[in-house]
N, C-alpha and C positions, 0 to 999 in steps of 0.2 A: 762802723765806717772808718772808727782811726786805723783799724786794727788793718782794713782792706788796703788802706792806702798806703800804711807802713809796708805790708805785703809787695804793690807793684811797686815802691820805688825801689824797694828793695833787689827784685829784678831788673829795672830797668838800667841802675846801677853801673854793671858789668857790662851791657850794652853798650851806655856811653861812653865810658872806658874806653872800651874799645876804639868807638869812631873818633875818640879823642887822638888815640895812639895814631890811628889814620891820617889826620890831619895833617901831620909833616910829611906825607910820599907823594902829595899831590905836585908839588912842585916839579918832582923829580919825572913824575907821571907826563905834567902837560910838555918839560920838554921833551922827555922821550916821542911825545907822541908830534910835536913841533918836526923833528929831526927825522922820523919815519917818513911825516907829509915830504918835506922837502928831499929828502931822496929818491921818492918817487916822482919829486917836481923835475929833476934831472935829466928825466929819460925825453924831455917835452922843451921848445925851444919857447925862447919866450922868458922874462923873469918872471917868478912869486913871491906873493906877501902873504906866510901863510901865520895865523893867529889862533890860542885856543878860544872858541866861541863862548863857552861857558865850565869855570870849573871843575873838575872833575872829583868826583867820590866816590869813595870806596866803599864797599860794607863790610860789616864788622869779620877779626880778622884775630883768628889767634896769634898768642906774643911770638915771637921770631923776626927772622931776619926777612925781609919784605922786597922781592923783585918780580919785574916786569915782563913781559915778554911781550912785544909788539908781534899780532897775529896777521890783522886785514885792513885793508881799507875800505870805507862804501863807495869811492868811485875810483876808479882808473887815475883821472886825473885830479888833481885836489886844487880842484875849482866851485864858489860856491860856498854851500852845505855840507859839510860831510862828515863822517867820523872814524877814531880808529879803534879798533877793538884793540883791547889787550887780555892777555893771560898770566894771572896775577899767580905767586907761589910765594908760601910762609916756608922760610928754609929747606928748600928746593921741591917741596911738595905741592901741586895744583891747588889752589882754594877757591882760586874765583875768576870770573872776566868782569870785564867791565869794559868804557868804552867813554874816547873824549870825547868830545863835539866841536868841532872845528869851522874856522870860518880860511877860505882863501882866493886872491882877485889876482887876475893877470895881468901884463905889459907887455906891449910889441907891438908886432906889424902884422894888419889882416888886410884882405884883399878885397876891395871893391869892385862893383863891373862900372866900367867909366858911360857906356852907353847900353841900351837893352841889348841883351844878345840871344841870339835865337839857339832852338834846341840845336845838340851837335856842332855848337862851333868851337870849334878847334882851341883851348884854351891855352895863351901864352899870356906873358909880363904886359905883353904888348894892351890887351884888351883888358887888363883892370891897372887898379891905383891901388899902388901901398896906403895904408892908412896907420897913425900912429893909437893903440888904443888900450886904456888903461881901466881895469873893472873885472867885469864877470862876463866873456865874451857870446857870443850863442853857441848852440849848443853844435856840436859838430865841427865848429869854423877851423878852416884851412887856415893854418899858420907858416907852414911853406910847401909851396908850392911844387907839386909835383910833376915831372914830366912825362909827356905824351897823352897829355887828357882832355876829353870834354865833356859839353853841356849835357847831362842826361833831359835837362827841363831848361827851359824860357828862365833868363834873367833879369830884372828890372834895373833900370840907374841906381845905382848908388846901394844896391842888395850884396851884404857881405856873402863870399864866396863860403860854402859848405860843404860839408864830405857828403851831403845830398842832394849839392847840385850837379856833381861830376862822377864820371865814368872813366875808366883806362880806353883808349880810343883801343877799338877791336882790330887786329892784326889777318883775322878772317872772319865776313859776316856771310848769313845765311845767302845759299845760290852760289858762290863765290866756285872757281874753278882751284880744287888745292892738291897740292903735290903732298903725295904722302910716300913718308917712308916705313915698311915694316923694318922691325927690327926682330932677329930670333937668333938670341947668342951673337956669333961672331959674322951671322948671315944678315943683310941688308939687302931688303928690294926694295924697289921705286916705283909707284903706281899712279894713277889717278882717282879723283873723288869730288864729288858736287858738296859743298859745305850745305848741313839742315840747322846749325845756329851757329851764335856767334862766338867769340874767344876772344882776349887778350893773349900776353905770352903766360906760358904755363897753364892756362886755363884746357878743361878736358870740352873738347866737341863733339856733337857729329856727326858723322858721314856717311854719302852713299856713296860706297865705291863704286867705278864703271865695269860696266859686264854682267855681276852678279846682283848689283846692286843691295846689295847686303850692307847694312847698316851697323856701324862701329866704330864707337870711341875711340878718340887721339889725343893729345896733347900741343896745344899749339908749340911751335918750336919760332915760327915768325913768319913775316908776310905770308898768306896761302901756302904755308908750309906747317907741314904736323907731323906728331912720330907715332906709330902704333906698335907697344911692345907686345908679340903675341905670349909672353908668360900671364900677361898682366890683363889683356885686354880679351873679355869673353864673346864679343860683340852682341848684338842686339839685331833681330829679325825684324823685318817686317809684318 
């Protein structure tokens, strides 16, 4: 029995070693991975408080010089839960990943609907309330407000505004009478066409043109107006 346990310690040894030598990159680790969070908090309006959630460690790692390579985030926005991977390298060689775990809450201004508002209403400043709001906001909520949109659904008092409760207001909806233009090279003609669904601008629709009524993709260009490049557009039969 002595002989066995002389044995594992004697292994386990060099292990610890190891994770010992680890112990001082953690610091360098959680800010790296601090400074990753908040550069991608950048792209997003609003301030963060972004924190490492829980220590991070490494596993064991041969002697050398010891850097980091920030690879991903697990969300988009580093709000919440989330974490950052990294790709760890013993004098410039790959040895390992690992990954912090992060906590971070937001600040600013979301949007309320001041009274119920019904599907499709037209959404301006006018029809919600700023609010001041400090935490972990829901999931999707509009932070500034964009223009020319509405209600895809029914809004209740006081229900923060969503990127699922809004739509880009459609510039041509189905039935709609739209002017279209072929284009082919430096030739443009001008026709007519019944809209079969809806668009925003740049969104693809589409139509039945008059006469043949043959069916084919467009590109909304604005009000009942679209363009059909015949390089691009194969159209669609009936």
């Amino acid at each position: 029995m002595r002989i066995f346990l002389i044995c594992l310690i004697s292994l386990l040894l060099p292990v610890a070693s190891l994770w010992a030598r680890n112990d001082g990159h953690t610091e360098l680790l959680s800010a790296k991975a601090i400074a990753f969070a908040e550069n991608a908090a950048g792209n997003f309006p609003g301030q963060y408080a972004i924190q490492v959630a829980r220590s991070p460690k490494l596993p064991p790692l041969k002697p050398g010089k010891v850097t980091f390579d920030a690879d991903r985030m697990s969300k988009q926005e580093p709000i919440g839960r989330f974490f950052v991977v990294f790709r760890v390298y013993v004098d410039g060689i790959s040895a390992a990943t690992t990954r912090v775990e992060m906590q971070g809450t937001w600040s600013g201004s979301l949007y309320q609907a001041k009274a119920a508002l019904p599907r499709k209403t037209v959404i301006t400043e006018s029809e919600l309330e700023a609010i001041a709001f400090e935490g972990v906001p829901p999931a999707g909520a509009v932070k500034e407000l964009p223009k020319d949109i509405r209600l895809r659904q029914p809004m209740t008092v006081g229900k923060i505004l969503t990127q699922m409760d809004i739509e880009p207001i459609p510039l041509i909806s189905a039935a709609d009478r739209v002017r279209v233009t072929l284009k082919n090279g430096a030739l443009n003609i001008t026709s007519e066409a019944v809209a079969k669904s809806n668009g925003s601008i740049g969104d693809r629709v589409r139509l039945e043109m008059d006469g043949s009524k043959k069916l084919v993709q467009a590109v909304v260009t604005g009000p009942c107006e679209a363009l059909i490049d015949a390089r691009v557009n194969k159209g669609l039969q009936n």
